[in-house]
Phi, psi and omega in degrees: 000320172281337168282322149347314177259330170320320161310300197287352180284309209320321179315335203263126204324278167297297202294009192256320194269341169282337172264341176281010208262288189284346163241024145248349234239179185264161191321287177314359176290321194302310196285267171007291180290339155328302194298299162306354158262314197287305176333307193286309191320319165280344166298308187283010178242341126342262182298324157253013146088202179297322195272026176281266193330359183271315186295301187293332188300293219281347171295314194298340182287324176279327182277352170269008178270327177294316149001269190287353161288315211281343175320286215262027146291162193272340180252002166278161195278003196249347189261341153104000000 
């Protein structure tokens, strides 16, 4: 479900070639892109302040609840 949605960015003009960048691309495309997310999170926490860090905070809750569903599914490759 989630390389699904990861899929579904490629559409999207920039951001779809920095993620197909990074997860088909060679092992420094990841850091690199890593890199380029904690940058924009401090420009935009820089720039709009606390309720930048709140928005990302509270993205972050979905996307680690999105994890541990695909974690505890019974056909995932992650679940052993």
């Amino acid at each position: 479900m989630l390389k699904a949605i990861l899929k579904s960015l490629y559409w999207v003009p920039f951001l779809g070639m920095i993620v197909r960048e990074a997860l088909e691309g060679p092992d420094e495309a990841r850091y690199v892109f890593c890199g380029n997310l904690v940058m924009a999170f401090v420009l935009a926490v820089a720039a709009f302040g606390f309720r930048a860090f709140i928005a990302v905070m509270l993205t972050a809750v979905v996307v680690m609840f999105m994890v541990i569903f695909d974690i505890t599914r019974d056909d995932s490759p992650l679940s052993g």
